[in-house]
C-alpha positions in Angstrom: 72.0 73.8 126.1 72.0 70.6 127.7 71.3 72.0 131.1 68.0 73.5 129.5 67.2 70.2 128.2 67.8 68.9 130.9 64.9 71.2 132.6 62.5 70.6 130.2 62.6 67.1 129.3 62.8 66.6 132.9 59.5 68.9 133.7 57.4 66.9 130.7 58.5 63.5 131.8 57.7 63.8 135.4 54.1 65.6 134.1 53.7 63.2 131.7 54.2 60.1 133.9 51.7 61.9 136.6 49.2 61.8 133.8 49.7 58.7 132.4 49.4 57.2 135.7 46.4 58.6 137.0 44.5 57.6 133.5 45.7 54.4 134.2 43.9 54.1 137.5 40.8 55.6 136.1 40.7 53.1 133.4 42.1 49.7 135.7 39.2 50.9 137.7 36.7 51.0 134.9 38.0 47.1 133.5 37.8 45.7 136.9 34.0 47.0 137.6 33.6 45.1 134.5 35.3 41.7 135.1 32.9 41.5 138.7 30.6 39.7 137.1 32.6 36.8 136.1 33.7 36.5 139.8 33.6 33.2 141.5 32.4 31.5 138.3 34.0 28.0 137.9 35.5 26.0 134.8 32.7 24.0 133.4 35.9 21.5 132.5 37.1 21.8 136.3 34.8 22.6 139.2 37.9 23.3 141.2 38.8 26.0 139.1 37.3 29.3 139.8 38.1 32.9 138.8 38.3 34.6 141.7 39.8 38.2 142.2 43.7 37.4 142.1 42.9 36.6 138.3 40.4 39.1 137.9 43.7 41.5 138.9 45.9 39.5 136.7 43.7 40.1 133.6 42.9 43.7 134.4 46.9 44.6 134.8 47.8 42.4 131.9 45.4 45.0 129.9 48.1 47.8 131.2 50.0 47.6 128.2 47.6 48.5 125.8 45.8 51.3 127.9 49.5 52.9 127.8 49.5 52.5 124.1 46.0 54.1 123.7 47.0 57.1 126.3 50.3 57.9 125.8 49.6 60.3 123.2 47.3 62.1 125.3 49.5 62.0 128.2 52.1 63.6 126.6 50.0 66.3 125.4 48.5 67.7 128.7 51.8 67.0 130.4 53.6 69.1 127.6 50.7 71.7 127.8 51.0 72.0 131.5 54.7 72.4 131.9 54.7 75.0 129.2 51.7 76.9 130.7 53.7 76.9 133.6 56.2 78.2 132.4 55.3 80.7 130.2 53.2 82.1 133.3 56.7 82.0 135.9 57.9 83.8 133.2 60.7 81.4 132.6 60.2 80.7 129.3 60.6 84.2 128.7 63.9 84.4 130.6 65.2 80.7 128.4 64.3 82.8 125.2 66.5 85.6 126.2 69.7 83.0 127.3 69.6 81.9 123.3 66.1 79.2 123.2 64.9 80.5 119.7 62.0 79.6 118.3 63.8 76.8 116.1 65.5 75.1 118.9 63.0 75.1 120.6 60.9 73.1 118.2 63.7 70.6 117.2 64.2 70.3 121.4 60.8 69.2 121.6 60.6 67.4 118.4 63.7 65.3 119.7 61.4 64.6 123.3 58.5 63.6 120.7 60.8 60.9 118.8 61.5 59.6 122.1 57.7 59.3 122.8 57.1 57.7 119.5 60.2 54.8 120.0 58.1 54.2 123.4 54.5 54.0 121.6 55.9 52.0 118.6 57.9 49.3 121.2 54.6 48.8 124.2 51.6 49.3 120.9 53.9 46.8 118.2 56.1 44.0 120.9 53.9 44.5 124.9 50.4 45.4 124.4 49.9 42.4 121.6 51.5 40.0 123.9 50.0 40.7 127.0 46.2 41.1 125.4 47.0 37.5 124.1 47.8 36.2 127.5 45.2 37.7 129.1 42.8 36.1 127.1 44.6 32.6 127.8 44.1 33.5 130.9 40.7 33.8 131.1 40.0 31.2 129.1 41.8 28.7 131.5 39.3 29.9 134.1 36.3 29.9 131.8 37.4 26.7 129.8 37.1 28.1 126.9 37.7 31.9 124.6 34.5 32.8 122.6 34.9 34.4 119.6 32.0 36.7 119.9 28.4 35.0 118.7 29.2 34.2 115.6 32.7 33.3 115.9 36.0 33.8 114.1 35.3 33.6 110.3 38.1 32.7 107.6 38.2 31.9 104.0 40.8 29.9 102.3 40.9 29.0 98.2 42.4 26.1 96.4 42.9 25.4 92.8 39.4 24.9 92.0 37.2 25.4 95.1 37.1 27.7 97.8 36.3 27.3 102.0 34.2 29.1 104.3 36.1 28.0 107.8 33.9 29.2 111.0 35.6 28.6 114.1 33.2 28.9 117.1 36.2 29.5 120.3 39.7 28.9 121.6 40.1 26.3 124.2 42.5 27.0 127.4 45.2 25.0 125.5 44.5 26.9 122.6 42.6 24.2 120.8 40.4 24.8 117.9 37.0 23.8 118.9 33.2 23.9 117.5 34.5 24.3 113.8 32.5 23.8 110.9 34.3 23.9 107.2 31.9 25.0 103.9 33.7 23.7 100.6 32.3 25.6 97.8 33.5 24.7 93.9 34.2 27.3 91.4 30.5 28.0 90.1 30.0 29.0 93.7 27.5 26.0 94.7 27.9 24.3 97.9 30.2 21.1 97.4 30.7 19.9 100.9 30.1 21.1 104.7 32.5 19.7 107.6 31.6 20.0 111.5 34.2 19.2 114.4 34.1 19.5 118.2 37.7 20.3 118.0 41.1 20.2 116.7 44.6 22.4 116.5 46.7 23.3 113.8 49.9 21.4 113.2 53.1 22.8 111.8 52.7 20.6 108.3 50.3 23.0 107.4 47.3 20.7 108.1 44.5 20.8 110.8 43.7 17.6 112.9 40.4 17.5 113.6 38.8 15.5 116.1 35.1 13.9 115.9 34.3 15.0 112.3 30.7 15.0 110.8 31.4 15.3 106.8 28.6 15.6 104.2 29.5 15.8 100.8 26.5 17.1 98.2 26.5 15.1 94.2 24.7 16.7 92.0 26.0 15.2 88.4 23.3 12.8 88.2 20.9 16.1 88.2 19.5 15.1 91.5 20.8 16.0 94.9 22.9 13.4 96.5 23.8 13.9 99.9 26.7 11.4 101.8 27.3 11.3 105.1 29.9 10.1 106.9 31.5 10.0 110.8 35.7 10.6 111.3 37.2 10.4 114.6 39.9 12.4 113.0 40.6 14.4 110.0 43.7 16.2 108.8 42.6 18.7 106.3 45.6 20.8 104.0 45.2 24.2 104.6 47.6 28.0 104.0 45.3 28.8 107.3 48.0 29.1 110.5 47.5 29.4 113.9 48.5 32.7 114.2 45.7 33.7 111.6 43.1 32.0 114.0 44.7 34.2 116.8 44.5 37.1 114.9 40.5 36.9 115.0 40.7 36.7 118.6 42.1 40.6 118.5 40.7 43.9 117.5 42.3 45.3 114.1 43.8 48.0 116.2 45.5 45.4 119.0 47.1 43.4 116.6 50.7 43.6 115.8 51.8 46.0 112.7 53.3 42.8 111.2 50.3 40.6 111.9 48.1 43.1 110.2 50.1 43.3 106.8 50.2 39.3 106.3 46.3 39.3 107.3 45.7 42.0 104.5 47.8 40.1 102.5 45.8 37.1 103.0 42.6 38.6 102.5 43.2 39.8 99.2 44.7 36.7 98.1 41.7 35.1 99.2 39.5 37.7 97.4 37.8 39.6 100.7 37.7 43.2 101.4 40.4 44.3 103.4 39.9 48.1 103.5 38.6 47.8 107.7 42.5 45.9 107.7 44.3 48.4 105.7 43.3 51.3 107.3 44.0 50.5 110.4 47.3 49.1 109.3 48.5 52.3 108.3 46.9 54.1 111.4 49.4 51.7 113.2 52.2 53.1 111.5 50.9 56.6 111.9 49.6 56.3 115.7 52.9 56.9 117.2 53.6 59.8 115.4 50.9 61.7 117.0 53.2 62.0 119.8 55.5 64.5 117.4 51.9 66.2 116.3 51.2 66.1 120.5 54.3 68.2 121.0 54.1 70.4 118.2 50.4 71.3 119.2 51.5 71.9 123.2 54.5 74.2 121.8 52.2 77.5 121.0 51.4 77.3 124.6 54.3 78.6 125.6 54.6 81.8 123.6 51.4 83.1 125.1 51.3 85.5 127.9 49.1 84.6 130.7 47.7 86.4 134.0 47.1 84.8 137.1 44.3 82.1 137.1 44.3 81.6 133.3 46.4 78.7 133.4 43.6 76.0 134.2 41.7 77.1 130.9 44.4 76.8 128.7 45.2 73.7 129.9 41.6 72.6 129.6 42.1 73.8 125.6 44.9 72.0 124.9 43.2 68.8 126.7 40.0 69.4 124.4 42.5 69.9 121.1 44.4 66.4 122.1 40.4 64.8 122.3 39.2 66.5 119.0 42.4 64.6 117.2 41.3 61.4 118.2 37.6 62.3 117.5 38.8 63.4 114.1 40.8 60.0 113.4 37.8 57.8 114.6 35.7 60.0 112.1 38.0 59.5 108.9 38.7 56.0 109.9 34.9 55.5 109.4 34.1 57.6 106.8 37.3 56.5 104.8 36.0 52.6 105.2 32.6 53.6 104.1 34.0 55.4 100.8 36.8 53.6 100.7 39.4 56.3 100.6 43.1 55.1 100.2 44.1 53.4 103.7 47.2 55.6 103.9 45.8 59.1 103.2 43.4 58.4 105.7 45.2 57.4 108.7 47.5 60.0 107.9 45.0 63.5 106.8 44.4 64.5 110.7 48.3 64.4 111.8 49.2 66.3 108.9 46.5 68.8 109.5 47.1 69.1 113.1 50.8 69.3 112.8 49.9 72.5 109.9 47.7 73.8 112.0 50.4 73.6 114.8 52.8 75.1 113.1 51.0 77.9 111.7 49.4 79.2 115.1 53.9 78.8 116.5 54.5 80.7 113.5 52.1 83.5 113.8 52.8 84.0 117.5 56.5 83.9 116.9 56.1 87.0 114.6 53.7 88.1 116.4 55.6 88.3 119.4 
């Protein structure tokens, strides 16, 4: 048996690497059409500085890691679909059925190739892709001076004893410097205690932010009239639970962030009363994504139990290709849905492997007694 999984592990790996890479040049392709536009643009904080097309590169393969941990699944799919296709047509599947590959061994054979795929996908989407995405945004930042945080910026909320903070902070600097942040201080009847603007600042490890260039305003309204007072810092510490790492983890897309990263910014949402049901979803869709290599395996595994004429191999690859893209459509579609109705996080991330892997399953079962 080990020389037969030797032959098939062998057969998927080398398809599956084929795939994988030429996905990978389609999308490096697609991410550097779209960094030409930022070519030959200088740092407005050093004219000498200028993004030229060894960084554009840099950025675009620095991306690699996460474009293998979106497209692995994928990959392993129409690689797996291909070999057996191939197979089963040569008719040397038939022939490894006959020398003692049952149905069952088969499965756990592939199911062991699938685990293997999931270790991979777990390491590059939980440990590479997160680190890399991070540096590549440094990166560009050091050319561009600064990271934006999208229009609005990166919004946080923090709560004390008896008040609560609205913290907006506008973008990153190349050193990773805080910089256009602004601070709302609201008491416990919800009216507007205080606002705070900075041009910059970074977050220390005594749990504090120094801020730099501070415009405070403070409202009083005991006396029944508004009081407003006004006042110019060149620095400010203010005591925050608010880490770096939390200010990073705006800088990411829920789905590019680290597993762990995810559960301490749920966690810190609903300590801070906000909705974390976007969060929680996709925290649990993290957990689940690499098993959809297992449910990848288990859907290419019918394949090989069909019988095939010559020239019907291209269009059952072709289904198994559009089966792998229906998946994915289905989890986008629950992942919404399940945020609009707020379903339980877990049961949503979870509902299209388990029905794909049944669905699997039953078609390998009925063609097994069929056949």
């Amino acid at each position: 048996m080990r020389t037969l999984r030797r032959l098939i592990y062998g057969e998927i790996l080398v398809a599956v690497l084929f795939v994988l890479l030429a996905f990978l040049a389609l999308f490096s392709f697609f991410d550097l059409l779209d960094e030409l536009p930022a070519l030959g643009r200088a740092s407005p904080l050093d004219p000498a500085r200028i993004y030229a097309l060894p960084q554009a590169l840099a950025f675009v393969a620095l991306q690699l890691p996460t474009r293998i941990y979106e497209l692995l699944p994928i990959a392993v799919l129409i690689g797996s679909v291909f070999v057996l296709v191939r197979l089963a047509q040569s008719s040397e599947f038939t022939i490894l059925r006959t020398s003692g590959l049952g149905p069952g061994r088969a499965l756990r054979t592939l199911l062991a190739l699938g685990a293997g795929f999931v270790l991979l996908t777990f390491t590059v989407g939980d440990y590479v892709a997160p680190l890399a995405g991070k540096t590549a945004q440094l990166l560009k930042g050091h050319y561009q001076g600064r990271t934006s945080l999208g229009r609005t910026g990166a919004w946080l909320k923090e709560r004390s004893d008896d008040s609560q903070f609205s913290v907006n902070v506008g973008a990153l600097a190349a050193d990773g410097k805080l910089q256009e942040v602004r601070i709302f201080e609201f008491g416990a009847d919800g009216k507007l205690r205080g606002t705070l603007s900075a041009e910059r600042g970074h977050v220390t490890s005594a749990g504090h932010w120094q801020l730099e260039q501070v415009q405070r305003r403070v409202f009083d309204t005991d006396a029944g009239q508004a009081h407003v007072q006004r006042e110019f810092l060149p620095q400010y510490a203010w005591q925050t639970g608010l880490s770096a790492e939390m200010v990073s983890v705006a800088l990411l897309k829920p789905e590019r962030m680290a597993t762990l990263d995810l559960f301490r910014y749920v966690r810190h949402l609903e300590a801070t009363g906000q909705s974390a049901q976007r969060y929680e979803i996709e925290f649990w869709r993290k957990l689940f994504y690499p098993l959809s290599c297992l449910v990848m395996v288990v859907l290419a595994l019918p394949f090989a139990y069909l019988h095939f004429r010559s020239g019907g191999v291209a269009g059952y690859v072709f289904l198994g290709v559009m089966l792998g893209i229906s998946f994915f459509l289905l989890s986008n579609v629950f992942g919404y849905i399940g945020n609009l109705r707020a379903w339980a996080p877990w049961l949503v991330a979870a509902a299209p492997s388990l029905l794909y892997s049944l669905v699997s399953l039953g078609a390998f079962g009925w063609l097994v007694l069929r056949h």
